[in-house]
N, C-alpha and C positions, 0 to 999 in steps of 0.2 A: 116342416121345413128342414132341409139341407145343408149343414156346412161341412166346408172343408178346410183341414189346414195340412199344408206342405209343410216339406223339410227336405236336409237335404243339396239344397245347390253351393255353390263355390265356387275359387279360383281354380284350375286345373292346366297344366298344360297340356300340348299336343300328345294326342296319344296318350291319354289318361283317362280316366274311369271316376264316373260320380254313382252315387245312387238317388236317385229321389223315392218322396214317400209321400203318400196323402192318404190320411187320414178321415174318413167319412162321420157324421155322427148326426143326429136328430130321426128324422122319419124315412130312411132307409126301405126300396121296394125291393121284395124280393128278387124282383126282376128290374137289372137296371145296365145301363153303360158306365164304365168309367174311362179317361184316360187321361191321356198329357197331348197339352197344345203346348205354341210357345212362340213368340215375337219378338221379333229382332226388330230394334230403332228405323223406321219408317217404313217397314213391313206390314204386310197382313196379319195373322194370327194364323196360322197352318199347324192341321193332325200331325202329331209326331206319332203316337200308337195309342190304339182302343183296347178295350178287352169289357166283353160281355159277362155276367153274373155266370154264365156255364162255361165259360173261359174260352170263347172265341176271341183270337185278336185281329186288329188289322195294322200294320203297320205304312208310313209313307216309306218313299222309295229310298228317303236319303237314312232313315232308321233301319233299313231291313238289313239284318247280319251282323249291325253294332249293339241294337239295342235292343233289352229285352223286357217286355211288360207283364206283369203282374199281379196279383190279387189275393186278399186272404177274408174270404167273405163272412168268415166267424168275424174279426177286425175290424170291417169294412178298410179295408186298406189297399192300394192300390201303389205298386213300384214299379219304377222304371232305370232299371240297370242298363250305362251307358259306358262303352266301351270303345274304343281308338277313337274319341272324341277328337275334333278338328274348329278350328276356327269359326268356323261356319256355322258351328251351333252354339256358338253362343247369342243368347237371349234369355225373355223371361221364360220362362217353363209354368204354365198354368195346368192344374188338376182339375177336370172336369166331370163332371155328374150328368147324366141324363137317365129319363124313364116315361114310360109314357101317361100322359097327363100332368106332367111338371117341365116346368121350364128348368132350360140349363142352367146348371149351378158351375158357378168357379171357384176356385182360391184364389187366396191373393194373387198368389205368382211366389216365382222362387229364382234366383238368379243365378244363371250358369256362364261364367265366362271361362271360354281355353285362350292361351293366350301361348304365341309362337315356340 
């Protein structure tokens, strides 16, 4: 089994910078997905950026150029550096696990508000 714990989010204003972190630990495959989702108040839950154990990423379109995803697989730790942050992303921010033959894992969640 898989947990994950986040850290990391805050208040920030417009055009500011957070960093998140998540934390992996229990039965870790050597091959596996991590990244960050995140939901905003009667939203769906939408990819912010992925990153594979060989360190492929994918980011969505509204992260691409602000935000940068990462990983330290000695760690198992998984960041997501977020830059000229804007309104519009604030929400929860989820750290996700996938691999194959295990169901998604999440975090808690971790709370990013920008605020004008």
């Amino acid at each position: 089994q898989v947990q994950l714990v986040e850290s990391g989010g805050g208040l920030v204003r417009t055009g500011g910078s957070l960093r998140l972190s998540c934390a992996a630990s229990g039965s870790i495959s050597r091959i596996n997905v991590m990244g960050w989702y995140r939901q905003a108040p009667g939203q769906k839950r939408e990819l912010v950026a992925s990153i594979t154990s060989s360190g492929i990423t994918n980011y969505a379109d509204s992260a691409k150029g602000r935000f940068t995803i990462s990983r330290d697989n000695v760690r198992n730790a998984v960041h997501l550096q977020m830059n000229s942050l804007k309104p519009e992303d604030t929400a929860v921010y989820y750290c996700s696990y996938s691999a194959s033959g295990v169901r998604n894992v999440w975090g808690q969640g971790t709370q990013v508000t920008v605020s004008l």
